[in-house]
PLY file of the C-alpha trace (Angstrom):
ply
format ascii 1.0
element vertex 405
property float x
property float y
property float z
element edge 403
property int vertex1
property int vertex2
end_header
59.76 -25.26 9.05
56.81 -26.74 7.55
56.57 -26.58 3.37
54.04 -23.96 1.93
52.02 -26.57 -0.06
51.10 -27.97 3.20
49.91 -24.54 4.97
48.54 -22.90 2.05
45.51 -26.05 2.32
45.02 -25.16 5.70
45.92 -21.40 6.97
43.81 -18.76 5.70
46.50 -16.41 4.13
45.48 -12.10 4.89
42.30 -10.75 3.46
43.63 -7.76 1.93
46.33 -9.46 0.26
44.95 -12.71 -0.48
45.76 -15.31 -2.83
44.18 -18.11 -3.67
43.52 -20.61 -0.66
44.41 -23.82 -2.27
42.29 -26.18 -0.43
41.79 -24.97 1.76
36.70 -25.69 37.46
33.30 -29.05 36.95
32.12 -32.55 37.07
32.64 -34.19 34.19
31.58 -33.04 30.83
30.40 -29.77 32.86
29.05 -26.90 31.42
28.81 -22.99 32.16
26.12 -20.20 29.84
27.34 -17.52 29.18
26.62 -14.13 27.70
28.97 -11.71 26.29
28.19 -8.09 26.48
27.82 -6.18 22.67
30.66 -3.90 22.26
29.32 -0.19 21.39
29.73 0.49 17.76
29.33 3.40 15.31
25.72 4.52 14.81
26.54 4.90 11.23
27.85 2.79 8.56
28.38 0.09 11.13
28.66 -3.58 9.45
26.19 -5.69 9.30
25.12 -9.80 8.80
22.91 -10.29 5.91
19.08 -11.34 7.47
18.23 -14.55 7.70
15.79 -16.26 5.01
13.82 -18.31 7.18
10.52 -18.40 8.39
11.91 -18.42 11.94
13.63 -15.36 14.14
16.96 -16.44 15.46
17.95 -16.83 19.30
21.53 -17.42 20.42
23.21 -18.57 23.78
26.48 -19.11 24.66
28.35 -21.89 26.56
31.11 -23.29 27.88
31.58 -26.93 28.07
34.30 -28.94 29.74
35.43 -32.68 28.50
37.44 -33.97 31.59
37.79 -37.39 29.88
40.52 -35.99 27.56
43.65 -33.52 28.14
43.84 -30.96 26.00
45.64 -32.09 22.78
47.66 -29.07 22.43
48.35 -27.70 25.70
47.89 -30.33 28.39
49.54 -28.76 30.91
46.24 -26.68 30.63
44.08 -29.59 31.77
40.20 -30.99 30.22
39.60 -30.06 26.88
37.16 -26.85 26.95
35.17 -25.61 24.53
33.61 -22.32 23.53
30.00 -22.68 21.75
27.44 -20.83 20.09
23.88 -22.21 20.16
21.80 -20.79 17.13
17.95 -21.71 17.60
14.12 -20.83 15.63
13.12 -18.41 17.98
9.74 -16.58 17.92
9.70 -13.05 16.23
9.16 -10.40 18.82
11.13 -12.39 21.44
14.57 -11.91 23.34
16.27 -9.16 25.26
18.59 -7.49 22.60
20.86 -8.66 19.87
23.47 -11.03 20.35
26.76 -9.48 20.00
29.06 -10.29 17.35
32.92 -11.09 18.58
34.86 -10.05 22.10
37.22 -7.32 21.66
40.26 -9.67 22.59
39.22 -12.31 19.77
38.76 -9.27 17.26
42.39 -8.10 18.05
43.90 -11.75 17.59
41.80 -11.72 14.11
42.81 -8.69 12.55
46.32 -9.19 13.98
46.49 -12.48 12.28
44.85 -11.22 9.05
47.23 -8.26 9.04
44.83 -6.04 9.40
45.53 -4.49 13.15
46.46 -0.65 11.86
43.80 -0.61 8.68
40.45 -1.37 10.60
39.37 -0.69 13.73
38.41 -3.14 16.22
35.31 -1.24 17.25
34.75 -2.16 13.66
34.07 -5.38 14.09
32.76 -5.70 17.89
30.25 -3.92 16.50
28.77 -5.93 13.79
25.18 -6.18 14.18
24.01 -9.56 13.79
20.46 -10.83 13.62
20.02 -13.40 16.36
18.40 -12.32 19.64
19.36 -13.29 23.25
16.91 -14.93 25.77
14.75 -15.49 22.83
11.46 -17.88 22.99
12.48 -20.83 21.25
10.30 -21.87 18.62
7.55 -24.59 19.14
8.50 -28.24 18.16
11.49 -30.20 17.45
14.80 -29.63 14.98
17.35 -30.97 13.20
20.97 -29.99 14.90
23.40 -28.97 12.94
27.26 -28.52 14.35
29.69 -26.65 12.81
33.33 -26.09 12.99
35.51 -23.14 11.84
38.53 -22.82 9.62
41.94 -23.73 11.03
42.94 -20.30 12.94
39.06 -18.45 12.91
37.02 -18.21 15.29
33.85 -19.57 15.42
31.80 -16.51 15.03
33.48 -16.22 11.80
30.56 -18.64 10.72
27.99 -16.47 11.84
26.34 -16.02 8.29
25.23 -19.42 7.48
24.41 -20.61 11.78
22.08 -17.71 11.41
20.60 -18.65 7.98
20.22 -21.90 9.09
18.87 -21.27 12.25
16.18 -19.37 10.48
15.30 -22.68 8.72
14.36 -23.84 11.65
17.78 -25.96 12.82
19.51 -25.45 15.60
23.25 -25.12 15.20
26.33 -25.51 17.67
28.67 -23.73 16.53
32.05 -24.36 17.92
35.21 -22.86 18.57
38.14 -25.71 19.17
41.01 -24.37 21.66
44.20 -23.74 21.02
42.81 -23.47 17.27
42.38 -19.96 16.48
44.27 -16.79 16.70
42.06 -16.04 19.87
39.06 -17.53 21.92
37.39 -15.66 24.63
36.60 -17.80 28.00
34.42 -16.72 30.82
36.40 -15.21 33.43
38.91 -13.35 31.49
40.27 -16.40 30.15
42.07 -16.31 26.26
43.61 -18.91 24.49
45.52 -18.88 21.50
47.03 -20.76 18.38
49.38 -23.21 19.68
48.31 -25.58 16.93
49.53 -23.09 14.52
52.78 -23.53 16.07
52.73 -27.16 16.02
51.77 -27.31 12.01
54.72 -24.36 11.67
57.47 -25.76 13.54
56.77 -29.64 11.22
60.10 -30.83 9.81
59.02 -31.46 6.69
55.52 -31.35 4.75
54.48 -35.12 5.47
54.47 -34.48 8.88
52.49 -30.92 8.67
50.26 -32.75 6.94
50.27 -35.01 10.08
49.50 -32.50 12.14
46.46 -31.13 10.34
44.87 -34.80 10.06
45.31 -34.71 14.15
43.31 -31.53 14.30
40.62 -32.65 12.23
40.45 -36.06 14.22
40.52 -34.03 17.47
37.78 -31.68 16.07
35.89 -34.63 15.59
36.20 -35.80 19.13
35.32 -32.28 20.12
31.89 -32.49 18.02
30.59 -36.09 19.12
31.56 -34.69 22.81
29.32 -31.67 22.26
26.57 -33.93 20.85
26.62 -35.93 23.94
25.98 -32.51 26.30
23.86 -31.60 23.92
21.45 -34.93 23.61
22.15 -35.79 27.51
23.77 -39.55 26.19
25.26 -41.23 28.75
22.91 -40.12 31.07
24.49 -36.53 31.41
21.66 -33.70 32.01
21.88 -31.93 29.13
24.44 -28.95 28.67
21.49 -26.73 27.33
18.13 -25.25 28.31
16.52 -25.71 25.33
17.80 -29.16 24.82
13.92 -30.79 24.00
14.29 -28.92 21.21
16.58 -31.14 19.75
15.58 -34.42 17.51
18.52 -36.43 18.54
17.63 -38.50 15.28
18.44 -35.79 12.87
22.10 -34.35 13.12
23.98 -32.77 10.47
27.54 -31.63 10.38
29.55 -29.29 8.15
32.61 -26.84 8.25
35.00 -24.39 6.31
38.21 -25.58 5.45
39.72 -28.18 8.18
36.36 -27.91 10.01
34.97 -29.62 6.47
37.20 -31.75 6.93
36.35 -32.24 10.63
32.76 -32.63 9.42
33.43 -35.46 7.63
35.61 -37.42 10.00
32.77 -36.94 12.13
30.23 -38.83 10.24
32.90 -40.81 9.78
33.42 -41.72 14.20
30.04 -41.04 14.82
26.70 -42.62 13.61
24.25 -40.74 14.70
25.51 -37.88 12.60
23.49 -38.10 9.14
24.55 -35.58 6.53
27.72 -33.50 6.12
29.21 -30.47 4.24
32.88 -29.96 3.41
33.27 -26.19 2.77
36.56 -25.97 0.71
38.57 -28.21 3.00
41.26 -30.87 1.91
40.86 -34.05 3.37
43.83 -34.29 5.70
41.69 -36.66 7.75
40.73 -38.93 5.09
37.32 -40.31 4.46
37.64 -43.92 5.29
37.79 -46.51 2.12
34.11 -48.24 3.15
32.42 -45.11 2.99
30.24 -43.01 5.35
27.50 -45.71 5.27
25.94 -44.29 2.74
24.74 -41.06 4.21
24.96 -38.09 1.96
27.78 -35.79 1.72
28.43 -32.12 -0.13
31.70 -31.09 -1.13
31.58 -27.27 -2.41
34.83 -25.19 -2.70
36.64 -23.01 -5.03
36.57 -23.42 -8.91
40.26 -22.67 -8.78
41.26 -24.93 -6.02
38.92 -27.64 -6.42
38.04 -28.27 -9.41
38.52 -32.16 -10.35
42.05 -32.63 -11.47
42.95 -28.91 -9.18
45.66 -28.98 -6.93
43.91 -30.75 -4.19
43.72 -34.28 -5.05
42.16 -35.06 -1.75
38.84 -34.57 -3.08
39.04 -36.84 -6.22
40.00 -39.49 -3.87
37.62 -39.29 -1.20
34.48 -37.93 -3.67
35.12 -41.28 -5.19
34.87 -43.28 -1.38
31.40 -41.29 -0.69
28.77 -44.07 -1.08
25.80 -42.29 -0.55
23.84 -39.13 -2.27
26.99 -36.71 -2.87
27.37 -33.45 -5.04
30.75 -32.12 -5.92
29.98 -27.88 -6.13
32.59 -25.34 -6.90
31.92 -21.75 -7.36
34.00 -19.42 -9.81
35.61 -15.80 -8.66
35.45 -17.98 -5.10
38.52 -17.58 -2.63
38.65 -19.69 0.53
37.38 -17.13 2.84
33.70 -17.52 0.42
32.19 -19.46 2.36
32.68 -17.74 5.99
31.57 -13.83 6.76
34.62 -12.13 6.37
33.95 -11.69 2.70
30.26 -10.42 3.57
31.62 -7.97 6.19
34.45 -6.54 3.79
32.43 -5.95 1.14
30.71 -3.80 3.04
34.01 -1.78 3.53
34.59 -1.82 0.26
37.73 -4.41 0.64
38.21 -6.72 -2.02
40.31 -9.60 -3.30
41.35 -9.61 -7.28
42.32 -12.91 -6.62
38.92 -13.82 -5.56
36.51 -11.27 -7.67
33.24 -13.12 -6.22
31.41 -9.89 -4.64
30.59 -10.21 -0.32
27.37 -10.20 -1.06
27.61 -12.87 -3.58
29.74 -15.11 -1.43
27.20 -15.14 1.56
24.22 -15.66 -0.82
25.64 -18.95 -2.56
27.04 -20.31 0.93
23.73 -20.03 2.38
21.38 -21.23 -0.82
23.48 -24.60 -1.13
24.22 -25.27 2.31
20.74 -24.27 3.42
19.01 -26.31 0.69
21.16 -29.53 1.38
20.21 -29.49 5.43
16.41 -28.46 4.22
17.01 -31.88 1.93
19.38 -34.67 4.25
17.35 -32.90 7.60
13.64 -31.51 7.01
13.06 -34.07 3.74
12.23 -31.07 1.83
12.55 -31.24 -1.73
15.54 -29.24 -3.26
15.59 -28.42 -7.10
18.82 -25.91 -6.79
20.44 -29.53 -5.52
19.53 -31.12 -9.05
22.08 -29.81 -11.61
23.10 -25.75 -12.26
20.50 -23.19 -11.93
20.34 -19.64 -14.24
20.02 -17.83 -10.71
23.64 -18.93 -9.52
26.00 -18.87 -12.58
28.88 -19.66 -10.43
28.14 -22.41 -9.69
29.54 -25.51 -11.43
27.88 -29.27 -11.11
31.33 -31.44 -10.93
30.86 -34.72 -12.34
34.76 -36.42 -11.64
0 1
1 2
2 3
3 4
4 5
5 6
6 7
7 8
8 9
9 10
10 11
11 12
12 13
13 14
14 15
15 16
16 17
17 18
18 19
19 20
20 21
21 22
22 23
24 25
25 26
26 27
27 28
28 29
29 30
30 31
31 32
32 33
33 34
34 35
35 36
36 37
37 38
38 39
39 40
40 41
41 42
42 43
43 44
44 45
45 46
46 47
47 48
48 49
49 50
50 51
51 52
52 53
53 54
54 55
55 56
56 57
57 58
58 59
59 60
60 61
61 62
62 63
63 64
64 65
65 66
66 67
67 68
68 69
69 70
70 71
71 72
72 73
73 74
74 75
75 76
76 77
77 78
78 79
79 80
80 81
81 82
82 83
83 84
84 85
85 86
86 87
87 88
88 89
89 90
90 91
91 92
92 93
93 94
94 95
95 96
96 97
97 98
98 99
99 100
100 101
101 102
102 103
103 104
104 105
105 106
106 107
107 108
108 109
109 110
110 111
111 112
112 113
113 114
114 115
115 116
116 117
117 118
118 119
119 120
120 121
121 122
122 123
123 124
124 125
125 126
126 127
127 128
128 129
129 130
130 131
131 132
132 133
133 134
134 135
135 136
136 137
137 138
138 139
139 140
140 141
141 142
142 143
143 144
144 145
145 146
146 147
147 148
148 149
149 150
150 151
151 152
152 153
153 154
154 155
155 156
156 157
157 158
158 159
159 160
160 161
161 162
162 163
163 164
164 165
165 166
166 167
167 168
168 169
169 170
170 171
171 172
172 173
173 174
174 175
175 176
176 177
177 178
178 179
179 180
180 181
181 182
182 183
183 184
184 185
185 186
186 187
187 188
188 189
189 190
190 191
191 192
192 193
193 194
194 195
195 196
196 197
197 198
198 199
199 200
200 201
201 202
202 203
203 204
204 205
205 206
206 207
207 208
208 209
209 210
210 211
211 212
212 213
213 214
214 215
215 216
216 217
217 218
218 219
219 220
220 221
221 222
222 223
223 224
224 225
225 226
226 227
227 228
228 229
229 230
230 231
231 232
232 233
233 234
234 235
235 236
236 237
237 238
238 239
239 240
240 241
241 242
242 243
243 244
244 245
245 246
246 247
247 248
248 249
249 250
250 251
251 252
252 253
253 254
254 255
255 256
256 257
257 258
258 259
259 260
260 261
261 262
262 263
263 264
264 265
265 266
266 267
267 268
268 269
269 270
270 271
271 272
272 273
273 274
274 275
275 276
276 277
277 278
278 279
279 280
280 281
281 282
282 283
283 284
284 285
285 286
286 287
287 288
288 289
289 290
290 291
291 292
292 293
293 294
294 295
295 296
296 297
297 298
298 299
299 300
300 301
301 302
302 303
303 304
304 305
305 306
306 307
307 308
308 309
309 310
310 311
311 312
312 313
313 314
314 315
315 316
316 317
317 318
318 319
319 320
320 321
321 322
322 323
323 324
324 325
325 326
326 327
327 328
328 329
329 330
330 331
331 332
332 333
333 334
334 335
335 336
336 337
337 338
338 339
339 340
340 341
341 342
342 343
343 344
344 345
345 346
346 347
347 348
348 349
349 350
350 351
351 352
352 353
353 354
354 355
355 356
356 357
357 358
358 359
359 360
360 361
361 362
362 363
363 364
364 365
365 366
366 367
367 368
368 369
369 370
370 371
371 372
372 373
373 374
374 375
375 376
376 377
377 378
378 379
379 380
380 381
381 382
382 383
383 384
384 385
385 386
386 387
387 388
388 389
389 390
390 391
391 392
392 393
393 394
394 395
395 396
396 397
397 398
398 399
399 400
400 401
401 402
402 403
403 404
């Protein structure tokens, strides 16, 4: 049985209950769109994602891509390592057949059943989240930054939702991605559904060294996942492209971040893979850690909980490795945070009226931070736009703390 200290940096503990999160069948590299039909939800009260800021209107597809040069890590009896991902794009306003839907019923079970929830809130309840981005939209003129992002150990990608659609309204577009085997459910076409056997794998450790082992290999793995979906997604290698709307990409400006071991994932990333240029480490402990020489000097956020990450916290993964970043870096944490702050499951319970004393910071509050700092450092590292909120603590956001270690 793995030790708590171990777990509590990586598995996201119930919402209701929460404490503090410490740390928190194709040819080769094939690929299959798909859309997911919107579950039917409640005409009133239903939840909803905050709108975008952007000047842009949001378009989303969905695809399924297929690595056969690696078995899956944790289930290779399985075969290639698959992949589920959202693509988030600056669509033109007035454009797209209906809104994207939010989460498939089977992956809202698996959630709710692993936040102990199943019993308190409907899954209708969250099926039905309207969300802001469009399908078949026009993509907007030009070409954008890409952004990837990876979810917290056990969520789902759409968990993310809030800040892909934010930034997608800045005019990037953003692959979201949910990593198999990594969540409490993933939705494939077909009927297909896999499940957490990594959780297993970190649960059933002998001790906590070796837990910890376990999460570095999912944040390396992640990484492979991301520089594989950067290749479908940039046609390298001479691969036609995974996506439709691939010539909107500038393959010369590619960001990364993530929430919890998906930070972490974002910075091992940069870390394998050159061509990525700025990262963001969304309250994630550096099981993976960030090599000694550096990221070559490309610029790297950490942001994360006042309470778990503050310098001298209980995380001392991010004194060390905030001291290896050689390039621009700011060290953020935001007080009354929790670990779920900077994902949408704080936004969406909010809105039904579920809170955590342990993590006071209102929904609302949580999704408005995330998506100022986040946006404004991919606006910065991406679009060269200049970024005051980036330059020290601002009256506006009084949570937020400037770390200087």
């Amino acid at each position: 049985m793995a030790f708590v200290s171990a777990l509590a940096l990586a598995l996201p503990s119930p919402l209701l209950t929460a404490g503090e999160a410490a740390a928190a069948g194709h040819a080769p590299g094939d690929v299959r769109s798909v859309t997911f039909a919107a579950e039917a939800g409640p005409a009133e009260g239903r939840l909803a994602l905050p709108r975008p800021t952007g000047p842009y209107a949001v378009g989303r597809d969905t695809l399924h891509l297929v690595d056969r040069s690696r078995t899956d890590p944790w289930q290779p009896q399985s075969g290639p390592r698959e992949l589920m991902v959202s693509m988030y794009y600056p669509a033109r306003h007035g454009t797209g057949d209906g809104t994207a839907s939010y989460m498939t019923r089977p992956e809202a079970k698996a959630l709710l059943k692993g936040q102990k929830l199943d019993g308190k809130i409907p899954v209708e309840t969250v099926t039905s989240v309207r969300t802001n981005a469009r399908t078949d939209a026009r993509p907007a003129r030009g070409r954008h930054p890409l952004i990837v992002l990876s979810p917290g150990f056990t969520l789902q990608r759409t968990t993310l939702s809030v800040l892909a659609e934010e930034l997608a309204g800045r005019g990037h577009v953003v692959a979201v991605v949910d990593h198999a085997y990594e969540s409490y459910g993933t939705s494939f076409p077909g009927g297909g559904f896999t499940e957490c056997a990594a959780c297993d794998a970190v649960e059933d450790a002998p001790d906590e060294d070796e837990s910890r082992a376990v999460l570095a290999k999912v944040a390396e793995g992640r990484s492979a996942d991301l520089s594989f979906v950067l290749d479908r997604l940039t046609g390298r290698h001479g691969q036609r492209p995974a996506w439709p709307h691939t010539r909107m990409i500038d393959p010369h400006r590619i960001g990364a971040a993530g929430h919890s071991i998906g930070g972490n994932a974002a910075a091992r990333l940069m870390a394998d893979d050159p061509r990525v240029r700025a990262g963001v480490n969304l309250d994630g402990s550096f099981f993976a850690p960030v090599p000694e020489s550096g990221l070559g000097g490309r610029p790297f956020m950490l942001m994360g909980t006042a309470a778990g990450h503050s310098p001298g916290g209980v995380d001392p993964t991010w004194e060390r490795d905030f001291a290896r970043l050689d390039g621009w870096k700011r060290w953020l944490t935001v007080t009354g945070a929790g670990h779920f702050t900077f994902n949408d499951l704080p936004v969406l319970a909010g809105q039904l009226g579920i809170t955590d004393p342990n993590a006071p910071l209102p929904g609302d509050r949580s999704g408005e931070i995330t998506r100022a700092y986040v946006g404004a450092f991919f606006d910065r590292h991406l679009h060269g736009l200049p970024q005051p909120l980036l330059r020290g603590p601002s009256p506006a956001n009084p949570e937020v703390d400037f770390q200087r270690p």
